[in-house]
N, C-alpha and C positions, 0 to 999 in steps of 0.2 A: 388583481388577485394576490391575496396575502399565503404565501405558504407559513402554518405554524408549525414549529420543531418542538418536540423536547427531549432533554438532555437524559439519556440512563446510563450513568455511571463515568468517572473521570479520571479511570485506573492512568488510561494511556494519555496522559493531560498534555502529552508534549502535538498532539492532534487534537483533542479537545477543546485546548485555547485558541489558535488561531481559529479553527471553527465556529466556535461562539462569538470573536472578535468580527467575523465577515459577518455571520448573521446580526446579530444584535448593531452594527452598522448597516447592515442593506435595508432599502427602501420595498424589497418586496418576499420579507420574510419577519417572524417573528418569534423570539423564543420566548415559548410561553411556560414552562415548568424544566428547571434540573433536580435529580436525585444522587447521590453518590453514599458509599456504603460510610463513611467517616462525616458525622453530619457536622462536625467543625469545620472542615476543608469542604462542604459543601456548600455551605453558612460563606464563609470565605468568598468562595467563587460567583454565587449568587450576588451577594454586596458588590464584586467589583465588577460584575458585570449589567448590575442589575434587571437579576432573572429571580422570578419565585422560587423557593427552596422546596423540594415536594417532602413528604413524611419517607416514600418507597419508590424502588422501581416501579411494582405495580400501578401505583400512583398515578406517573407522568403516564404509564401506557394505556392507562386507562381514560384515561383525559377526552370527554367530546372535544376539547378544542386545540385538539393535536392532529396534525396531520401526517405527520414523518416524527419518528426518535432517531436519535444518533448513538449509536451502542458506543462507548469508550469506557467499558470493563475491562479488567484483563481476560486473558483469551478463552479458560477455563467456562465463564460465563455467556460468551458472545454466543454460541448458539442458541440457548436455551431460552437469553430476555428475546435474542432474535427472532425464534418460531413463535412466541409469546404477542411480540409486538406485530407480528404478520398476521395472527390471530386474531387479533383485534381491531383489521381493519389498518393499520395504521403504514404507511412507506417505511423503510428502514435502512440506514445510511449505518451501515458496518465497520467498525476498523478491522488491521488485519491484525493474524489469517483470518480465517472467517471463523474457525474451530479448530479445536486440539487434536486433529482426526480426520478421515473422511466419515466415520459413521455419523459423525455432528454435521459434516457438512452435507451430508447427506440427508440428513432433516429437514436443514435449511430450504433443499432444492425441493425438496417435498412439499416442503410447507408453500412454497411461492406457486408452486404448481395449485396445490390444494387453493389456496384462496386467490389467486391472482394477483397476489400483492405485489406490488413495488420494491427491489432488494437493490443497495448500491453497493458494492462492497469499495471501501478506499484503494482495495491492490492497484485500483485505476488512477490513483494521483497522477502517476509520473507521464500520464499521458496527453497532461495539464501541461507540463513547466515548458514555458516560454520556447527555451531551445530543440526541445525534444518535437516541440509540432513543428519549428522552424525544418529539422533536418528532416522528419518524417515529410513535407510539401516538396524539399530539394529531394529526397532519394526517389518520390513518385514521378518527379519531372525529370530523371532521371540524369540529374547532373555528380552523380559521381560513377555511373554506371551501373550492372549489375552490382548489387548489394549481396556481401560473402559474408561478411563475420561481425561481431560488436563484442564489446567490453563494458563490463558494469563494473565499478566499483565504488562503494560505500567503505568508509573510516569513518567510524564513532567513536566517542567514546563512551565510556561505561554510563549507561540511564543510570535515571536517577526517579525512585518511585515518584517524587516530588519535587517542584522546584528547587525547597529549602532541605531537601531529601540527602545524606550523606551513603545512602547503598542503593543499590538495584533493585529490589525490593520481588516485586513478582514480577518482575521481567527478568530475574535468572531464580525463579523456584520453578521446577520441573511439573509440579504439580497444579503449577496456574499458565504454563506457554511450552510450547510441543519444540520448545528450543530457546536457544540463547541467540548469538547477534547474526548468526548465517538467516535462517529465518525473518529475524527483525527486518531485514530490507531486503532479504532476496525475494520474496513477493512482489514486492515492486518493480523489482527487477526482471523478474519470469514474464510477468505482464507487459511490461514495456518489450521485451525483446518477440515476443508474441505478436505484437502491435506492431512494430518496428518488420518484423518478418512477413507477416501475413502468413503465417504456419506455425503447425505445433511441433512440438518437443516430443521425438520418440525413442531418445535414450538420454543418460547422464552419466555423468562419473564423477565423485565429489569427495572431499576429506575436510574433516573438522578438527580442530585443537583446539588447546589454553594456551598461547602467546606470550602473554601478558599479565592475563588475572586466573590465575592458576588456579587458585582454590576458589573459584565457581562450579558449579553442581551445574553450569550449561556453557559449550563451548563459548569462547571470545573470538573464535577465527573461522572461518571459511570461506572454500574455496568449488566452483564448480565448471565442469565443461556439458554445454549443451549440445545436442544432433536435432535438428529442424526435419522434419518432413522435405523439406525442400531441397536440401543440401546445405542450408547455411548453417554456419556455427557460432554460438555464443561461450561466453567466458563472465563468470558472475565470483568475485568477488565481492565479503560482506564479513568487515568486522566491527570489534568494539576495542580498537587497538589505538587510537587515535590520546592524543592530550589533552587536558581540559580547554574547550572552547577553539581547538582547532580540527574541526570534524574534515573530511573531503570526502565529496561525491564526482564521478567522471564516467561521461561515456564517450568512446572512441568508437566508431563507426567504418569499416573499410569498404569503399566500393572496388570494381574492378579498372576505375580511370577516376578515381577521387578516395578524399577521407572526411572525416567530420569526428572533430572532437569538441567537448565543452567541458569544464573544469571549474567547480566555484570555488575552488581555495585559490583561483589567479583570477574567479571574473570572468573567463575570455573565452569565445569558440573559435578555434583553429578550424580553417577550412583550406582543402583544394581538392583542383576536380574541375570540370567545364562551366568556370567561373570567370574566364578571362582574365586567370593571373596565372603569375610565373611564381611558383614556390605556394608559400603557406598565408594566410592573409588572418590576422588576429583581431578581432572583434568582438565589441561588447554583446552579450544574448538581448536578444527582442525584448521587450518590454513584454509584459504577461498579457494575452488578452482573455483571460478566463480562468479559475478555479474548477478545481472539481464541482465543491457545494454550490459554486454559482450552478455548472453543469447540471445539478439535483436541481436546484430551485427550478431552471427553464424543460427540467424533463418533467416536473411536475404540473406545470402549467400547458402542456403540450405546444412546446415552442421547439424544443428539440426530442433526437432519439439518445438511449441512452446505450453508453459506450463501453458498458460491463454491463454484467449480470448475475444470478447465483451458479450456476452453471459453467460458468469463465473460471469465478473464484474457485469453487471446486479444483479445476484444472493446474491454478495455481498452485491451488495447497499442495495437491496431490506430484507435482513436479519437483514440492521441495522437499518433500516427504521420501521420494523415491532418489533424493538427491542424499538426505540421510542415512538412507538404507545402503546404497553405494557405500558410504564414508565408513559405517559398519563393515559390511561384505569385504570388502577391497575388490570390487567389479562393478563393472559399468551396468546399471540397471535399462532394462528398454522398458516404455510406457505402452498400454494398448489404446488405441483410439477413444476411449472415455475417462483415460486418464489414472489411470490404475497401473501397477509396476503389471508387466506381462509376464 
């Protein structure tokens, strides 16, 4: 069984490319139509990937011989080809957030309800990489003991609408993404610490700045502290402060008789904890046994259950959201059980 994709829009091409690179390589998938709003760079993308170029959005989603789209517009349009593409039948494979809002995302969850569709949203990658399910197996097995707190942080530096792109283009215009670089990965982050926790976030307290690129119309810096349902605490750092081509992502992990860090600007996960050493032990991350989009192809073919949904994303949004609102207020916001500032 072939799952076929097509491609609606390549705002966010820094996810779009390796996407198309797994698909258009794997043996059990196919992309059969992309569209993007600049038909040069979509002309582009097609020849080097060799995929058909469609005339429109409408287009690819209308296609009988599409089974799932992959939305990579900027964020302004994500829910709208989204409830479009649920409408028609077809799986939908979302970048984040999912909307500039909860009313959008709110759509969303409507829309998946109404028809039964299939919704993946990305905020799930980070539940993919390699180290992250490494320490999620050790913290269940409980080798660094009760699990207290973690650390996200992401350094980027400033997007670029396009490869050959010299600005940020709509990834800091206010009116195509519901924020600058806190947002950019702190979804991913809210998500992972969720995963990581086994519980929700029921307050926050967060502040946003300019750092570094001052005159952007969307912060370049933030900063957040999370409260778990559980008692655990997280800590999410997320900027765009970083130099050209030396981006760092890290997360630091505390148990109550261990720790677990992983760090790709050195390569290496720092572990101790009931592992049979004395001190800290430095090691290369696992090798990857899977992708998200692999994860979508084998949910599609019901070989697996899938590991987000519209419903989750929501959660997300609404955690980063209530995490802006803090930065505003200068007070710590509490969340109500479906995810809304209380």
């Amino acid at each position: 069984m072939t799952i076929r994709f097509g491609f609606v829009g390549l705002d966010h091409w820094y996810n779009a490319f390796p996407t198309l690179e797994t698909l258009t390589g794997s043996r059990e998938a196919e992309v059969v139509a992309l569209a993007h709003r600049d038909p040069a760079r979509a002309r582009e993308v097609g020849e080097r990937f060799g995929v058909t170029v469609a005339a429109s959005y409408d287009e690819v989603i209308g296609r009988d011989d599409v089974d799932a789209i992959c939305v990579f517009t900027s964020t302004d349009e994500v829910a709208d080809v989204t409830v479009r593409g649920l409408e028609s039948g077809k799986a939908v494979v979302a970048i984040k957030p999912m909307a500039m809002d909860l009313p959008g995302a709110d759509l969303i969850v409507e829309a998946v309800r109404r028809t039964g569709g299939r919704y993946f949203p990305n905020d799930a990658a980070r539940q993919f990489f390699p180290a992250n399910v490494q320490f999620k197996e050790w913290i269940e097995a409980g080798k660094i003991g009760d699990l207290l707190a973690a650390t996200c942080v992401f350094r980027a530096g400033l997007p670029r609408d396009w490869p050959d792109g010299q600005t940020p283009g709509w990834f800091a215009d206010p009116a195509r993404a519901p924020g600058g670089a806190f947002i950019d990965h702190a979804v991913y982050h809210v998500d992972l610490l969720r995963w990581l926790f086994g519980s929700e976030v029921v307050s926050v307290s967060g502040s946003v700045a300019n750092v570094r690129h001052r005159d952007l119309a969307v912060e370049d810096w933030g900063h957040a502290v999370l409260r778990f349902a559980n008692g655990k605490m997280g800590v999410i750092e997320d900027t765009w402060t970083s130099g050209p081509g030396a981006p760092k992502e890290s997360i630091e992990i505390v148990g109550s008789r261990g720790s677990l860090i992983n760090d790709n600007a050195v390569g290496r996960m720092l572990i101790n904890g009931e592992f049979g050493l004395n001190g800290w032990l430095q090691t290369p991350p696992p090798t990857a046994r899977t992708s998200f989009i692999q994860h979508v192809i084998r949910v599609l073919k019901g070989e697996e259950q899938p590991v987000s949904d519209a419903e989750r994303a929501r959660t997300n949004l609404a955690v980063c959201l209530a995490i802006y609102e803090s930065a505003r207020s200068g007070r710590e916001v509490k969340l109500a059980p479906e995810g809304t500032s209380a």
